[in-house]
N, C-alpha and C positions, 0 to 999 in steps of 0.2 A: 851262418853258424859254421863254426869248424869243424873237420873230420876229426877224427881220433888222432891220428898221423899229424895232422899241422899243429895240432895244440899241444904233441909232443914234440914234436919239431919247436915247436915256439918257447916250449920247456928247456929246450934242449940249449937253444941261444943264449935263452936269460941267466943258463946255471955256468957260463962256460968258462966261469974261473974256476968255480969247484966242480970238478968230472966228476964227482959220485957224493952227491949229496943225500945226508936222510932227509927223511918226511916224517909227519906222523898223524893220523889220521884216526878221525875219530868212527866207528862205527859201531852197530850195535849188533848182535848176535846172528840174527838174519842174513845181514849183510855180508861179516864176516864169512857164516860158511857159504854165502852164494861164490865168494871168490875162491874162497878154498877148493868149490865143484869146480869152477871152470878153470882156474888153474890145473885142475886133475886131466883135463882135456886134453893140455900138451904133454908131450912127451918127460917121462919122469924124470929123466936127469936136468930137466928145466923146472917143472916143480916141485920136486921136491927139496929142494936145499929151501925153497923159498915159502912152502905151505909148512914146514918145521921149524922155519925163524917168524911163521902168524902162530904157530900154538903155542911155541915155548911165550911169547910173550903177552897172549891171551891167557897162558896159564900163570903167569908169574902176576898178570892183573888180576887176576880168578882171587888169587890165594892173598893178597893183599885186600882182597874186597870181604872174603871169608874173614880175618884177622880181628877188619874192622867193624863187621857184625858183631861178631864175638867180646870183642871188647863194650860196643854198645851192648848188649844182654847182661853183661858183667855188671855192668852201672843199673843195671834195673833192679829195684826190691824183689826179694824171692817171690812175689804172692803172684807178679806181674810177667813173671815168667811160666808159670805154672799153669 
């Protein structure tokens, strides 16, 4: 099994036409804020640009998930809302 260190090493080889590639990862709430604590761990000019570009776009899936409730309730008969 690799360490953390080799299999970003190993990441680091495979990506090394593109220097800064995105990712995107699925996770669910839990998980989210467990990274957001430990991120809080290092020092804040390390975390923080980086724990405000997890909420801006937790919150931007929030409000698109809000949306689409709301438009499902829309389509329900009044009696089934109530």
């Amino acid at each position: 099994m690799l360490s953390a260190q080799q299999e970003l090493a190993q990441l680091n080889n495979m990506t090394q036409e593109n220097q800064n590639p995105t990712f995107n990862f699925q996770l669910d709430l839990n998980e989210a804020n467990a990274i957001l604590a430990a991120l809080h761990e290092l020092p804040a000019k390390v975390c923080n640009p980086i724990s405000e570009k997890i909420k801006a776009q937790a919150q931007e899936q929030i409000a698109a998930m809000q949306a689409e409730q709301a438009a499902v309730v829309e389509k329900l008969p009044a009696e089934a809302v109530e």
